[in-house]
C-alpha positions in Angstrom: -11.3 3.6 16.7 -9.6 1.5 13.9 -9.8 -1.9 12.7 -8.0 -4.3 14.8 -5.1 -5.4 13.2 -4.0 -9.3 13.0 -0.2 -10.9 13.1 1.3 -11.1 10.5 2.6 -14.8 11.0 -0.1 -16.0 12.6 -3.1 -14.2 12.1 -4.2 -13.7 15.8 -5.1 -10.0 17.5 -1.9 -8.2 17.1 -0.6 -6.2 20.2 3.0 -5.5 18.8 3.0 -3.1 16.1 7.1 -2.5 14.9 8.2 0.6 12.7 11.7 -0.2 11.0 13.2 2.5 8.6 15.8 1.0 6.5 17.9 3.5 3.8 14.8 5.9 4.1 12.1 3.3 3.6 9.5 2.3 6.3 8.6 -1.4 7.3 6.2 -2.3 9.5 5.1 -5.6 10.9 2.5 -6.2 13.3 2.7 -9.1 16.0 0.9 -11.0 18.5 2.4 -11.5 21.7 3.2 -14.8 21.0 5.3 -14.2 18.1 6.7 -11.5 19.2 8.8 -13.8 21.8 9.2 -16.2 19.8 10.8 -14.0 17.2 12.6 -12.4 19.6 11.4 -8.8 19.2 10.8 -7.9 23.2 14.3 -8.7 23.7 16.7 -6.0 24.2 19.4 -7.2 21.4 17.4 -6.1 18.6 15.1 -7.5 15.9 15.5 -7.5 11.8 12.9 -6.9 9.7 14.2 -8.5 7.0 15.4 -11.8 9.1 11.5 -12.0 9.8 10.8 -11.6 6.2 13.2 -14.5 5.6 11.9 -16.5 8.3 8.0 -15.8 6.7 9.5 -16.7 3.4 10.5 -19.9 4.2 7.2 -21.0 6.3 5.3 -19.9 2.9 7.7 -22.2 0.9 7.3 -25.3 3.4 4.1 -26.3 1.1 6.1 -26.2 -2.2 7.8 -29.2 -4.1 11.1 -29.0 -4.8 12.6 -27.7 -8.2 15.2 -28.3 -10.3 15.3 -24.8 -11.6 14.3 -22.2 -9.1 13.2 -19.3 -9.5 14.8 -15.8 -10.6 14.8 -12.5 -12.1 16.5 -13.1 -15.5 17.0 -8.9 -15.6 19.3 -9.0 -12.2 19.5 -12.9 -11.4 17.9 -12.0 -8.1 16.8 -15.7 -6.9 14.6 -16.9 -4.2 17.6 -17.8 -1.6 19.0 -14.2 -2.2 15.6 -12.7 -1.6 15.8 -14.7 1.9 19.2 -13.7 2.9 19.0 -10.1 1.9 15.6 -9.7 2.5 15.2 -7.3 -0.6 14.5 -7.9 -4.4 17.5 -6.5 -6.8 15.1 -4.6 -9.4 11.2 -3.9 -10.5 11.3 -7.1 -13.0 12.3 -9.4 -9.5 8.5 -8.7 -8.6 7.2 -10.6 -11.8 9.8 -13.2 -11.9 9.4 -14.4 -8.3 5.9 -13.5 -8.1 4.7 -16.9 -7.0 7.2 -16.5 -3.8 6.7 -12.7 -3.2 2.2 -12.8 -2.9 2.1 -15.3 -0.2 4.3 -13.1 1.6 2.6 -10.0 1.2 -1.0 -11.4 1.7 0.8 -12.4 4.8 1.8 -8.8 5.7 -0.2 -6.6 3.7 -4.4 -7.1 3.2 -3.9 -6.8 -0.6 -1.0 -8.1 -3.1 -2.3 -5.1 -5.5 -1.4 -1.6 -4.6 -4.3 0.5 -5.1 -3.1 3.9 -4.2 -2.1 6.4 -1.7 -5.1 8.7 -1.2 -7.9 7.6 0.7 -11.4 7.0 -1.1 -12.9 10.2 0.3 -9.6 12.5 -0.6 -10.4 11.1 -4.5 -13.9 12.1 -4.2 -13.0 15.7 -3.1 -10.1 16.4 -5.7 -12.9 15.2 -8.4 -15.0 17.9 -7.3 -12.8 20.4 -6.8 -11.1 19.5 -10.5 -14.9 19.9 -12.0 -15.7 23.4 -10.1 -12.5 24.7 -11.6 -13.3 23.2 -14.8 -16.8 25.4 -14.7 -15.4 28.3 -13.4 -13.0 28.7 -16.4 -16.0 28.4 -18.7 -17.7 30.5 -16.6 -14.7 33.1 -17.3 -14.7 32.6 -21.2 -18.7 32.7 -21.0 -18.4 36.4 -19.7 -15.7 37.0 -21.8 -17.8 36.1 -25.3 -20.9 38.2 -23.5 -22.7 35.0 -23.2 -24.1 35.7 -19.9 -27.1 33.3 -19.8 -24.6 30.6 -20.3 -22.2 31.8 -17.3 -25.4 32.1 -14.7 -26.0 28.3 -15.4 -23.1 27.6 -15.4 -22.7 29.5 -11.7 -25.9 27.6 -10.9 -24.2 24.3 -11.9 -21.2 25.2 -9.5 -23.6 25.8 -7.1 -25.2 22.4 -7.2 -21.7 20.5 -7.3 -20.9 22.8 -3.8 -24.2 21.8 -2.1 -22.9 18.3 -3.0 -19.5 17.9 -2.0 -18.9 15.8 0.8 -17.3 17.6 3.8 -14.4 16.5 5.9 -14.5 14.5 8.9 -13.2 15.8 12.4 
């Protein structure tokens, strides 16, 4: 079974997992119980992502002294306030300009505030394979086509070895 998944406000086991698809893009947020009332989401009127991204934002600025000069996106003029009330960032650049807002929010959410990729560890480890056994049998191809036949049998031999290696697909 999977890892057990934590709230994203408060950290305890989470038992309400939400899916919210906004203009084609998919949100989720995982609650406890608690939260989840509190928040409003086992109600029957509805729940907003982005109000609960709003209302995470401003628990995670609670610690932080006021400024002057807040923060924004000089590419868009997104600023932090926007960012609460719309819930969304205006371009790429908002990401480095609010930075110090957005990571305490998406440690919150997310387990990581660096995207490392889409494809699982195991899925690299099998296209690297598969990319080197294709790689071989081309110069297994050109081998044979020279009439440098020792060369293609190791080369087949090599292939061989890579196949008895690959790691194999769980069920």
């Amino acid at each position: 079974m999977g890892e057990s998944l934590k709230c994203d406000i408060c950290g305890k086991l989470a038992t309400v997992h939400l899916t919210q698809i906004v203009n084609n893009k998919i949100h989720k947020v995982n609650l406890c119980e608690e939260c989840a009332q509190q928040k409003g989401v086992t109600s029957s009127a509805g729940f907003s992502l982005a109000d609960m991204l709003a209302q995470n934002l401003d628990l995670s600025l609670e610690g932080m002294e006021e400024s002057s000069q807040e923060p924004h996106c000089t590419h868009c003029g997104c600023t932090v306030e926007g960012f609460k009330k719309h819930g969304r960032l205006g371009c790429p650049d908002c990401y480095v300009a609010l930075k110090s807002v957005i990571e305490p929010i998406l440690g919150n959410i997310h387990k990581e505030v660096i995207h490392k990729g889409k494809r699982p560890v195991s899925g690299l480890t099998r296209i690297e394979f598969k990319k080197q056994v294709e790689a071989l049998d081309e110069q297994i191809e050109t081998a044979i086509a020279e009439e440098r036949y020792e060369d293609a049998a190791r080369l087949r031999d090599e292939i061989r070895v890579l196949e008895n290696q690959m790691p194999t697909t769980e069920s």
